[in-house]
C-alpha positions in Angstrom: 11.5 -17.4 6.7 10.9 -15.8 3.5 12.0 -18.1 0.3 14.7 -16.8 -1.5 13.4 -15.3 -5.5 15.2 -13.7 -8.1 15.1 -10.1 -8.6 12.5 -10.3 -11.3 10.4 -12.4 -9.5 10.5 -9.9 -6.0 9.9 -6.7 -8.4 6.8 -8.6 -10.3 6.2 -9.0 -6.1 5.9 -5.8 -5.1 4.0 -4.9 -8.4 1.5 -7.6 -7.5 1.3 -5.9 -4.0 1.4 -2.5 -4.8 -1.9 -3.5 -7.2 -3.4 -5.6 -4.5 -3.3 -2.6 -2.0 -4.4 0.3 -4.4 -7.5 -1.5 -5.5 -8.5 -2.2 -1.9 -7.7 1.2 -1.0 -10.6 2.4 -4.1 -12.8 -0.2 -2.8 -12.8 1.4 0.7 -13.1 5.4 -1.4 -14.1 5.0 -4.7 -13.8 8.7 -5.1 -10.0 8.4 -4.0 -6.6 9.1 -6.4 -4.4 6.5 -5.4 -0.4 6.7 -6.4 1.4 3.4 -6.3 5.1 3.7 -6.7 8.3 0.9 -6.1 10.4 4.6 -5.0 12.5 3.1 -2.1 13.7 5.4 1.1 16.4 2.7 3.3 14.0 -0.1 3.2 11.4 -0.2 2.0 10.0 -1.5 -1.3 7.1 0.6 -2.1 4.5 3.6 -1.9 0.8 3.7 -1.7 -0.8 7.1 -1.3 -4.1 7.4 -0.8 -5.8 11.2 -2.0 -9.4 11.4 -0.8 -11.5 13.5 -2.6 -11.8 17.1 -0.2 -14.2 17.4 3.0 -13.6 13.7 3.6 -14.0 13.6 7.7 -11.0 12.8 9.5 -12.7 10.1 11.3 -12.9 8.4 7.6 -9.6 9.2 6.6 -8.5 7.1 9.4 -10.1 4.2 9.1 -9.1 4.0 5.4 -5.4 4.5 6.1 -5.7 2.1 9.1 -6.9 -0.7 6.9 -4.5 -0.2 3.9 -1.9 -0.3 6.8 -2.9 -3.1 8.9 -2.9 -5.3 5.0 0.6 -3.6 4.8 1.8 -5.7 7.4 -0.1 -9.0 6.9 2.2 -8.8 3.5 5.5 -8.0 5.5 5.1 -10.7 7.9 3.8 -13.2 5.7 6.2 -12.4 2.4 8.7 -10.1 3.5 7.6 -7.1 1.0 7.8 -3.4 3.1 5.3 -1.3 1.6 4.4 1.8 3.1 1.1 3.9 3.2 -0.9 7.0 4.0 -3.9 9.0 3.4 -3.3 12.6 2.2 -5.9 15.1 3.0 
């Protein structure tokens, strides 16, 4: 069950996330432009998008989206934050 915070504390959150998963998305493409934004669509709580730097192999685009996601979820189960992410090529 995820505790109950103040609004405050849940935005500082999400910033905290939104950092976490940015700077393990450059560590995966150092040569990546990474947006991280707390714009909400229904429910979720935040954006990260991932811009890999051109002629980047799909095969490598993949594996960098599917790690940023598959940390996306360990922080929804484990704190309740919905963060969503892609690569754009």
């Amino acid at each position: 069950m995820v505790k109950s915070m103040s609004s405050s504390e849940r935005k500082s959150l999400i910033d905290n996330y939104l950092t976490d998963l940015s700077l393990l998305a450059k560590r995966l493409c150092p040569e990546s432009r990474i947006e991280a934004t707390t714009e909400t669509f229904e429910d979720e709580d935040g954006h990260v998008r991932i811009y890999p730097p051109a002629g980047m192999r799909e095969e490598e685009n993949a594996e960098i989206e599917g790690n940023v996601a598959d940390r996306c979820v360990d922080i929804l189960v484990a704190r309740g934050v919905f963060i969503c992410s892609a690569v754009y090529d």
